[in-house]
N, C-alpha and C positions, 0 to 999 in steps of 0.2 A: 734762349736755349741754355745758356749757362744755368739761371735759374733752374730749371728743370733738371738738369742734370746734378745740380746738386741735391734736388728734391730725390728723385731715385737714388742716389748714392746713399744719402740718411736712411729712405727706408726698408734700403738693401742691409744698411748697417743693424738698423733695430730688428730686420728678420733675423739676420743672423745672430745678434744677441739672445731676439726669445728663445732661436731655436738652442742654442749654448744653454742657457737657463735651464728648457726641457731638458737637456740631455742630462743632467744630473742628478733626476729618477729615475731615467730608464738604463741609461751606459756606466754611471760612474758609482750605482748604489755598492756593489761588492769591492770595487777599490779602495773605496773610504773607509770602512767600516773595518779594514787589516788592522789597524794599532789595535782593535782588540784582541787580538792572539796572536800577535810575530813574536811578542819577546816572551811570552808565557810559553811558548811549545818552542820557541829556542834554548830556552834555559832550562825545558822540562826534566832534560837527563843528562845529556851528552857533553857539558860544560855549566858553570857554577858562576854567577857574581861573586866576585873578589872583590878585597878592600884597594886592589892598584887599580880596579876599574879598567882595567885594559878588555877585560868581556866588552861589557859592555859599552864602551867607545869602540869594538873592535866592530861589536854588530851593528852598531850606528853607520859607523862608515862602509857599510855592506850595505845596508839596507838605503843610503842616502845613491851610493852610486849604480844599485841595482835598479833602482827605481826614474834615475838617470837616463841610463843605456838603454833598459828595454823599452819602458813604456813611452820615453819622453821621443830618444833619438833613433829607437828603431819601429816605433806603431807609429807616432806621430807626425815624426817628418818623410819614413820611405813609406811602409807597407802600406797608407791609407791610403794612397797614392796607388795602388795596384788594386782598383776598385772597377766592376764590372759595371759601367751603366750607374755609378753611385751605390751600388752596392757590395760590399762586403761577407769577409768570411771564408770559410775554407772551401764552398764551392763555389764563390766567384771567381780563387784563385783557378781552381780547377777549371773553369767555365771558361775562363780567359784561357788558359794553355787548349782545351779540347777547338777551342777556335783559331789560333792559331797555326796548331800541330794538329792531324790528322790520331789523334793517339785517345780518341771518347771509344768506349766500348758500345756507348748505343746503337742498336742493331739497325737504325733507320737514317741516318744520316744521307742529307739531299743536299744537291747543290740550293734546291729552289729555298735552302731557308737563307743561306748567305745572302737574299737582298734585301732580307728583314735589319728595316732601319736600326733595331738593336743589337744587330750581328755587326756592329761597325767595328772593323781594321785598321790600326794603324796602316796610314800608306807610306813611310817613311819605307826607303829600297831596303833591301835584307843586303846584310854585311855576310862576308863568306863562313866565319863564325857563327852566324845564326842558321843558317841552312845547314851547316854539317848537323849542330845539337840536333835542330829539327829531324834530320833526313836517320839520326841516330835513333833518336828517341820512335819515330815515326818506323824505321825496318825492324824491331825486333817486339812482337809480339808481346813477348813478357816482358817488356818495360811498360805497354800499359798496362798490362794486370799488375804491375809493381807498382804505380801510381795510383790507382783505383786502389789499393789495397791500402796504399800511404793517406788518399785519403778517405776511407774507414774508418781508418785506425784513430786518425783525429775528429774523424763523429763521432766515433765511440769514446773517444776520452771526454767530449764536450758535454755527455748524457752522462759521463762519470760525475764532470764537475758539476753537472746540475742537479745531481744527485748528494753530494758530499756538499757544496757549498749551503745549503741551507741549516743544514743540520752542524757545521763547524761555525756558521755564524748566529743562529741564533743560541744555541750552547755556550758561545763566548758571550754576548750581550747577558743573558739571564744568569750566568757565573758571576755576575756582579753580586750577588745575593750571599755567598760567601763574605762578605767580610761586615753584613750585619745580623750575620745568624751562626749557631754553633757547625763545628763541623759534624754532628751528628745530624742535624736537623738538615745541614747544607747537603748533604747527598741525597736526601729522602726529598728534595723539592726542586733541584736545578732539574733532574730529569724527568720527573712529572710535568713540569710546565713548558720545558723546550718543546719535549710531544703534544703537548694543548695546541702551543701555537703553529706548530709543524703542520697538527692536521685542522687547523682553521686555515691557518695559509691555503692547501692545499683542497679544501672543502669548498672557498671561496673561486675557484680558477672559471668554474665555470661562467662566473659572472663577466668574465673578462676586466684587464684593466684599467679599461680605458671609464668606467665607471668609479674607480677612485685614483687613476692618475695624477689629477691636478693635484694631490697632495702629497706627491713621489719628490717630485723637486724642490716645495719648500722643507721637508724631512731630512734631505738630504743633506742643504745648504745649512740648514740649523745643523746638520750634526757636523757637518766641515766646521763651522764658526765656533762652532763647540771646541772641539779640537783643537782646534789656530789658538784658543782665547787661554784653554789651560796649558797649551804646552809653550804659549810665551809667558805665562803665568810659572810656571815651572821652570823657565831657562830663566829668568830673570830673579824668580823670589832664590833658588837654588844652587845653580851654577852658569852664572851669563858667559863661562868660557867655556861650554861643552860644544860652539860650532866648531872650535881646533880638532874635535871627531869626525870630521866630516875628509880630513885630509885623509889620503890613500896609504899614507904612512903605520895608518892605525891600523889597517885589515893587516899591513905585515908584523905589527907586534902581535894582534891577533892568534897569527898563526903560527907563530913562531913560540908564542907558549901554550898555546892549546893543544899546536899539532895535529894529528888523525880525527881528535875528541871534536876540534874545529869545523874542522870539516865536515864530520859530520851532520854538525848543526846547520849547516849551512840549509838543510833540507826545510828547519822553520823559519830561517829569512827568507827565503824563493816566497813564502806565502804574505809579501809586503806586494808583490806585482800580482796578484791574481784577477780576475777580474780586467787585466789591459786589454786580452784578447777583445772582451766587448765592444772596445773602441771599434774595432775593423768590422765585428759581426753587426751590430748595429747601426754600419755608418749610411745606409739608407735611408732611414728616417729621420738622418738629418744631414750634414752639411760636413765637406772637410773643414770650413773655417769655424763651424760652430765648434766640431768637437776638438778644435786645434785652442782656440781660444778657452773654455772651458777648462780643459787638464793644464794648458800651460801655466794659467794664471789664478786657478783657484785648486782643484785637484788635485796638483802636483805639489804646491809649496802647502797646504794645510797638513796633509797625515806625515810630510818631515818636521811640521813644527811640532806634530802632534809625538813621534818621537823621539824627536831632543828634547822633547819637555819631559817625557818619560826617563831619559835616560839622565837627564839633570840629576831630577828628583832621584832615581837609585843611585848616583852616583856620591848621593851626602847620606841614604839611606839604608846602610846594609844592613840593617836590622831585620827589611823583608826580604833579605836575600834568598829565601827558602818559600817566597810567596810573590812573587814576580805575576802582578796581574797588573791591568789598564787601571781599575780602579784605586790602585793604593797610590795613583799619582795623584788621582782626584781630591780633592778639599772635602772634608768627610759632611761639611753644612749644604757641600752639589751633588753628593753621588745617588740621591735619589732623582732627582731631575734625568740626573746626566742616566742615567741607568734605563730611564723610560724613555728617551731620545735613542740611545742606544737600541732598544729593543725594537722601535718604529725603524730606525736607519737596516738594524738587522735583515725585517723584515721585507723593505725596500728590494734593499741588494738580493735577498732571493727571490723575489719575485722576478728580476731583469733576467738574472740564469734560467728562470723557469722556465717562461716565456722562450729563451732562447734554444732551450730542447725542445720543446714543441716545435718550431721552425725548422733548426735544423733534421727533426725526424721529417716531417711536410716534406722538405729539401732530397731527403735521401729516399723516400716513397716516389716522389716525381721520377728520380732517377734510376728506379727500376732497382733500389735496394735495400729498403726495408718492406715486412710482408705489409700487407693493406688493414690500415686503419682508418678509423672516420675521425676525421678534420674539421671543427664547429669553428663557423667564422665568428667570433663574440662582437665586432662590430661593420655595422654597415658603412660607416665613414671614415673609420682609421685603419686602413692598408696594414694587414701581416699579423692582425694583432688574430691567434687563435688559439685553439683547445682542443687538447685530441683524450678524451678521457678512460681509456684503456691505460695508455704513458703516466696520464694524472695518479691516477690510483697506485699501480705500481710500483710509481717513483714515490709515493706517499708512504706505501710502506713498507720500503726498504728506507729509507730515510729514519722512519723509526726503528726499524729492525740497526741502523748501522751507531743509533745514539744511544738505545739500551744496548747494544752488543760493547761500543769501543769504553764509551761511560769517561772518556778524557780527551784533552787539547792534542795532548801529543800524538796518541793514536789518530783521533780525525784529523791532524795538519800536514801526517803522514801519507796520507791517502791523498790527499786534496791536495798538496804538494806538486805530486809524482804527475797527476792529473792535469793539473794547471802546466807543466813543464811540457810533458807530452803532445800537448796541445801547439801550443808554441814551439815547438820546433819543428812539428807538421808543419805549420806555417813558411820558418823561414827558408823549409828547404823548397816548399814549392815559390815564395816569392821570388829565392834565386833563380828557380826556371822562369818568372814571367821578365826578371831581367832580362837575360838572353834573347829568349823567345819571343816577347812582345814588346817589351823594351827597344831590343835591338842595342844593348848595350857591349861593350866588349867581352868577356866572360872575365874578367880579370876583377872587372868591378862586382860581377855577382860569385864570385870563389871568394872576394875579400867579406863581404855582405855572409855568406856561407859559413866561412871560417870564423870570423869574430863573433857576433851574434851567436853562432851555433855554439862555439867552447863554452862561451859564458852557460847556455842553457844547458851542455851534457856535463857541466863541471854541478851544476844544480840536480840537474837529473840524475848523474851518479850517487847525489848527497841522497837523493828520495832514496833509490834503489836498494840501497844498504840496508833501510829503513824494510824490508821484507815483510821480515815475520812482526814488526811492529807496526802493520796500518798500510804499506804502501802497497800488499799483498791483494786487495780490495779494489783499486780501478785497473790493475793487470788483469786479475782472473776478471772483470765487467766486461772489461775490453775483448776480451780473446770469444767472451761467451758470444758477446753482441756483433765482434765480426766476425762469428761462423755463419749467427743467423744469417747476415746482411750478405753476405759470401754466397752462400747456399741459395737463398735468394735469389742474388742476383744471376749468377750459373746458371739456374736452371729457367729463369727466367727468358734469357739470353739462348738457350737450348731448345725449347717452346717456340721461340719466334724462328732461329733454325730450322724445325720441322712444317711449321706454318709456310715459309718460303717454297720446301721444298715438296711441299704435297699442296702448293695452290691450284684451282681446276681453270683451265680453260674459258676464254670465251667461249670458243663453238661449244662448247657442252650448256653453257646459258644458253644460247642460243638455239640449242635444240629444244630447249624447254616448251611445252606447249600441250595446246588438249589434246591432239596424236597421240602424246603420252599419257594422258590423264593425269596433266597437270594443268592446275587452276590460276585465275587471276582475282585473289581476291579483295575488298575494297579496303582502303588503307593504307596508310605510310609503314613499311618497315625499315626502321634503322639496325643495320647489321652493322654491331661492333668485331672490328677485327687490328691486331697490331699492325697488318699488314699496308704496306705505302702502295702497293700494284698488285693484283691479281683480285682473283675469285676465293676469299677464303674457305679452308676443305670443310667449317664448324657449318658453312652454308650449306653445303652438297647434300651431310647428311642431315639438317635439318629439314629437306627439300624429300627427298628418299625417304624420309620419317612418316610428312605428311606432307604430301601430293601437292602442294598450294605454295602461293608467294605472294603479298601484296603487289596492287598495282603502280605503287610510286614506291622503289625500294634502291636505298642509299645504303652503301658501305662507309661507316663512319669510322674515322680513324683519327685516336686522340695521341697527339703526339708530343712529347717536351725535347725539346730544342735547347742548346746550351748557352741559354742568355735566362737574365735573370723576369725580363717580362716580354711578352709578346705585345703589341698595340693591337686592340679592339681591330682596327681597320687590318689589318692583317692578318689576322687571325686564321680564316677562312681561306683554303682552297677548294675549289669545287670543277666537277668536268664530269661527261658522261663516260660511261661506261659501254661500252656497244652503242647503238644506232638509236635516235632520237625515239625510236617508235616502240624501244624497251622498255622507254621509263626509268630506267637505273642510272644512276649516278653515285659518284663517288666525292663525300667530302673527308679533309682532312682539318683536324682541328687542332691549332700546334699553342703548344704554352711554355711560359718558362718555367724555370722552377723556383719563382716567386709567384706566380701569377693566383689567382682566387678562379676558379671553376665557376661558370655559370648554374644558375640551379637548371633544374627539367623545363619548365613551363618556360625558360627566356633562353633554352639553349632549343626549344625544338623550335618555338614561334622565331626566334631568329634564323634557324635553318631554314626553314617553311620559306621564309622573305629572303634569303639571298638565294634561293635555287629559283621561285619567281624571277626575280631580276636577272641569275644567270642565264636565265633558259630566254629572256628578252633579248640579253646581251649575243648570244649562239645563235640567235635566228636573224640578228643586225648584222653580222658578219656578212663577209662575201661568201658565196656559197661554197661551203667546206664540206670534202671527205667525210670528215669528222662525223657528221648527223645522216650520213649514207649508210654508216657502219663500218667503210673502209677505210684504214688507216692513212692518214695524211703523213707522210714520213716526214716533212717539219715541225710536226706537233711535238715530238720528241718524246711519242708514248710508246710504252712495250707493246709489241705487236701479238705478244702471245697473250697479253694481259687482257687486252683490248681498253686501256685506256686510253684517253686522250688529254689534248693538252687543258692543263690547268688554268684557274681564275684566280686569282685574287678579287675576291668581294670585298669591298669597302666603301663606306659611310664617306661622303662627299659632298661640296657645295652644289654643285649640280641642280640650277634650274628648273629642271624638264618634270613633265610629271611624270609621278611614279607611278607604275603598273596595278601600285595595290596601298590600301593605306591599314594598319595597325589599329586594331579596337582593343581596347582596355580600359574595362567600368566606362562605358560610352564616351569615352573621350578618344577623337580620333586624331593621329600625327600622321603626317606627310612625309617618307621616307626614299631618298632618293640616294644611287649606288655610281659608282662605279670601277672599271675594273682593271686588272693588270694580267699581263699574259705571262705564266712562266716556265722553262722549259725542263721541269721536270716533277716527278711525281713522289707524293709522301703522306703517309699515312700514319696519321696515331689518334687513338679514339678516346673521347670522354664526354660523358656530358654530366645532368646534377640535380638538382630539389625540384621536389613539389611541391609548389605552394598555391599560387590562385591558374585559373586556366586567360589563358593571351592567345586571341585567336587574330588571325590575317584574312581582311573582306577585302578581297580582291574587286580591282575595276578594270573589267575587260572591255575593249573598245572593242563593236562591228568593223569590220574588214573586209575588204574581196578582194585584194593581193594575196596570193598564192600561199607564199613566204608566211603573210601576218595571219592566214588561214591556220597554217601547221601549227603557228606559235600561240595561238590564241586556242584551240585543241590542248595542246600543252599544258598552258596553263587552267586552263578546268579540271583536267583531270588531277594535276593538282590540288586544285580549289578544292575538289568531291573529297580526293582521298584524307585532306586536313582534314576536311568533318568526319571524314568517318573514323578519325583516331588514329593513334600511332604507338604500334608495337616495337620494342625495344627487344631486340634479339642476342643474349650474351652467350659467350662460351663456358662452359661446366666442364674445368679441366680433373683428368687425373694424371697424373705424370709417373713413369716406371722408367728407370735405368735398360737398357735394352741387353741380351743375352754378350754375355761375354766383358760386361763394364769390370772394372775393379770393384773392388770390397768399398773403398771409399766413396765411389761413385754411384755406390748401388746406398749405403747409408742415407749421402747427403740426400740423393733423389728419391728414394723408394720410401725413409723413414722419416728426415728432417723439413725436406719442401714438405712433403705429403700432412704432415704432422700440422707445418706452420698456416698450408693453406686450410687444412680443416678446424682451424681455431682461431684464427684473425678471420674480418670482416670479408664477405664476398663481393666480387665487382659489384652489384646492385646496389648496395649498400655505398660503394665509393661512388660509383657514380652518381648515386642519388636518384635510381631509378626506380618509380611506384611500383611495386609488384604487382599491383594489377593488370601490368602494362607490360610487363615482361617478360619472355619467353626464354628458357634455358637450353642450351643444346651440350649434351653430354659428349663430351671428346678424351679419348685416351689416347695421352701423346708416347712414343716409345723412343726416347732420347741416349 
């Protein structure tokens, strides 16, 4: 047993290793790659190398304990540590507080998601301090539209940085070019080729990464070892006592003779830590101890040796005091090597940003607050990696628009700066709330966490802000643009479902439905998407009132996201009838996180097709319930006005017994057995997704003469029929108008801006992934 346990221990160790390894393509490309422009756009204007060297020892010792504090002692050892399920970022801090604290704006919140094994709660007792925050935060409304808005603000800054980092880094990489060509020639070529590589970078997205991945991490590792190799190359051939910079004594001579000019500068040391935030947003695809391992012992100590070796070298060199770049530390027989190493590492590090706006837009789409875009998943076996190419493009070319417009360090360090800060302190104020709140810690330790952390970042943030009219003007106005859209959005979003609630139609009016009326039953599955967790949506009445008919097996489908970062497949699924067995209607709901990958069409309908089989097996097993009479079982715990009833959990199980029906696809057939969980309340959020090949379900109905298996074998034929005969997909065609008497602003956002946004982004078909052949549109004006 020992044996063994040493064997899993090693190759627990080497997983961890690979995955540290990996992590230094995809998390640490834009942290490395800072020694090419921290000390060129700190020296750009605002302070000079002197021959006493106190600059530059003053921004060594800035940059040494900047790089300290944030990234080492406060990403490394707490905030990875406030990880949702393993995953990171500024909505798993959110994700984690809206589970806690009742304070999520989502419109649909149920009890029945909290037994979702990803909804786990600390069980640790609440201290009388964590219930006041709670019960604070929780009574006044506009604290969570202050939270929501808080984190906006830091998705919008993260789309800033992944906008501005590519173009600040490969502009510094290709500025190597300057010092073996004239400075005539050197203008007329840095920025033709930054833009080459910008829109190759950006040309290529749709391939996804994971097709030239494996060469992210050994790029990386060579340009650390790069680094490491000249800057003890430089502390040693130049000045082997420049670590006495590293003392905190030196930021106060620093300032003491720079003064205001100092501080100012301060705005292009902040961009030595850019790129930390990654650590936390990426820490899903790998491990806390890979990425703890990784920065501690290779990322962190390389770009400080990288400059003090830089600061050596200017400190015997004042002759380029007027020309402060990476390259003139470099040995002039390396800087063509080092230059194309550079330019690969460049490219690295924007590609992990890239990737990381596409995510976080995915993330803030899920949550009902960016307008609808399409989402291409570029690989079928590596989890998160995708492409939304609307964002591609756009982010493509303003990226050029911001490298011909600024055309220097200092204006892009300015921007990218402010961006990078803003970000980071989104963060630390909401990790103080997951102290508190999900911690359970005293509040004394999250006001200390609060106040230290925070000053260091508004003492940086202040240095950007100054920076205005030079650069840092560019992710404020991005930011403000981007959380009106998402604002507006989401408002009216949220306003929509409002009016849905409140004009849903009755059972009995289904229930009257019939040939009396000259209305029809015709052959087919209709899935009716609707936001709605209970009721009869009113998109259904008039589609009903339009044309006279309704399929014979019709499901209200409702796709829902839930405040975890993934739902499990076995969970996925709530399903329950709708009215009385002999309707045929039922209601499923389809919950996801806001990680999770959407099924396409053809494995979200043949998967519904098999678990409403199995539940309608599972409904006729029971002991005989209300429920399939049509009359409410008041244990079910359904709305009576709704007419629903209690819910399923459908789930994939070891389960023996044979199954009802078995799965053909390209003649191969699987054995598929369920089962299920009862839970006592109701929720609704609809999605479903692609077309690709048709998966059909050939049911095996067993002869019966029990009464019971009589009804349920009836059931499931019609079933069976309605599969074949196809499945119409039924969506809502919204317009939205501010209703008489709104304000001026209210009539803008809804009447001009929604209206605006939903007629120019993608429509639900397209998000869902729904064939248009297959799809029916019902026109609704909402008056909110």
């Amino acid at each position: 047993m020992e044996n063994v346990g040493r064997i899993l221990k090693k190759d627990s160790w080497r997983t961890t290793l690979l995955l540290a390894y990996q992590s230094l393509g995809v998390v640490y490309g834009d942290l490395s790659i800072s020694p090419l422009y921290v000390y060129k756009s700190t020296f750009a204007e605002d302070i000079h190398h002197s021959e006493t060297n106190e600059e530059i020892f003053g921004v060594l010792s800035f940059i040494f304990w900047t790089l300290t504090l944030v990234p080492l002692f406060k990403y490394v050892f707490i905030v990875l540590r406030a990880d949702d399920n393993s995953e990171g970022g500024t909505f798993a801090l959110y994700s984690l507080i809206c589970r806690y604290a009742k304070v999520s704006l989502l419109p649909n919140r149920q009890v029945a998601d909290e037994s979702l094994s990803t909804y786990k709660l600390d069980q640790s007792p609440e201290r009388k301090y964590d219930s006041k925050v709670k019960m604070l935060l929780e009574k006044y409304k506009f604290l969570h539209t202050a939270l929501l808005i808080l984190v906006l603000l830091g998705t919008c800054m993260v789309i800033g940085d992944g906008l501005l980092t590519p173009v600040i880094s490969v502009f510094s990489a290709v500025s190597g070019l300057e010092l073996s060509m004239s400075k005539d020639h050197h203008q007329y070529a840095v920025i033709p080729i930054t833009c080459f590589i910008l829109v190759c970078l950006f040309a290529l997205q749709h391939y996804g990464t994971h097709r030239v991945g494996f060469f992210f991490a050994p790029v990386v590792l060579l340009w650390l070892v790069c680094i490491s190799a000249l800057g003890l190359y430089n502390i040693i051939y130049w000045n082997p006592h420049v670590y006495e910079a590293l003392s905190p004594y030196y930021m106060l001579k620093f300032f003491k003779k720079t003064k205001k000019q100092g501080w100012m500068s301060l705005g292009g040391i902040l961009l030595c830590i850019t790129g930390s935030e990654a650590m936390f947003a990426d820490l899903g695809h790998f491990s806390y101890a890979a990425i703890q391992i990784a920065f501690t012992f290779l990322v962190y100590p390389a770009p400080i040796l990288g400059y003090m070796g830089q600061a050596a070298y200017l400190s015997k060199n004042h002759q380029n005091a007027d020309q402060i770049s990476y390259y003139v530390s470099v040995p002039e027989s390396l800087r063509w090597p080092v230059l194309a190493i550079a330019i690969l590492a460049s490219v690295v590090g924007s590609q992990a940003i890239i990737s990381g706006t596409f995510s976080i837009i995915n993330q803030s789409q899920s949550l009902g607050c960016f307008p609808r875009v399409k989402v291409v998943h570029t690989s079928d076996k590596i989890h998160g990696q995708i492409y939304i190419p609307e964002i591609n493009w756009i982010v493509m070319i303003l990226c050029i628009a911001v490298t011909i417009g600024f055309r220097d360090i200092k204006h892009m360090g300015n921007a990218s700066g402010l961006a990078v800060m803003a970000v980071m302190l989104v963060t630390t104020c909401l990790t103080s709330l997951v102290i508190i709140i999900c911690w359970h810690k005293p509040p004394f330790i999250a006001l200390f966490f609060l106040f230290f952390f925070g000053s260091i970042e508004l003492l940086y943030f202040a240095a950007s802000l100054v920076k205005f009219r030079e650069g840092a003007w560019l992710p404020i106005l991005l930011a403000l643009f981007l959380l009106t859209i998402m604002f507006v959005w989401h408002y009216t979003t949220i306003k929509k479902y409002e009016y849905d609630l409140h004009n849903k139609v009755s059972l009995e009016w289904l229930l009257a439905l019939g040939p009396t009326l000259g209305i029809s039953r015709v052959p087919g599955i209709g899935l009716v998407f609707t936001d709605l967790t209970s009721g009869i949506p009113a998109n259904f009445s008039r589609f009903v009132t339009n044309l006279p008919a309704f399929h014979r097996v019709l499901v209200f489908v409702c796709v829902k996201f839930v405040p975890v970062p993934f739902v499990p497949p076995a969970e996925r699924y709530l399903l329950g009838r709708v009215g009385p067995a002999s309707l045929r209607s039922y209601r499923c709901i389809v919950r996801y996180g806001y990680r999770d990958v959407h099924q396409d069409v053809d494995s979200f309908e043949s998967d519904l097709v098999r678990r409403l089989a199995e539940f309608i097996r599972y409904d006729w097993s029971r002991p005989l319930s209300t429920d399939r009479a049509g009359n409410e079982d008041p244990a079910s715990g359904s709305d009576q006005s709704s007419g629903d009833h209690r819910l399923a959990v459908v789930e994939n199980t070891g389960f023996t017994r044979t199954s009802g029906f078995e799965v053909n696809e390209n003649t191969q057939q699987a054995s598929v057995s369920f089962g299920f969980k009862t839970v006592e309340s109701i929720s609704d959020i609809v999605e479903t997704t692609p077309n690709k090949r048709r998966v059909w379900v050939r049911f095996v109905i067993e002869d019966t003469e029990n009464p019971t298996d009589v009804h349920m074998r009836q059931e499931l034929e019609d079933l069976k029929a309605a599969q074949e005969s196809g499945t119409a997909f039924i969506l809502g065609h919204s317009h939205v108008k501010a209703k008489q008497g709104s304000s001026v602003f209210k009539r803008l956002a809804v009447n001009f801006g929604y209206n605006f946004l939903r007629r120019n982004c993608r429509g639900p078909d397209v998000v869902l992934k729904v064939p248009p052949a297959s799809s029916l549109e019902v026109g609704m004006v909402y008056v909110v």
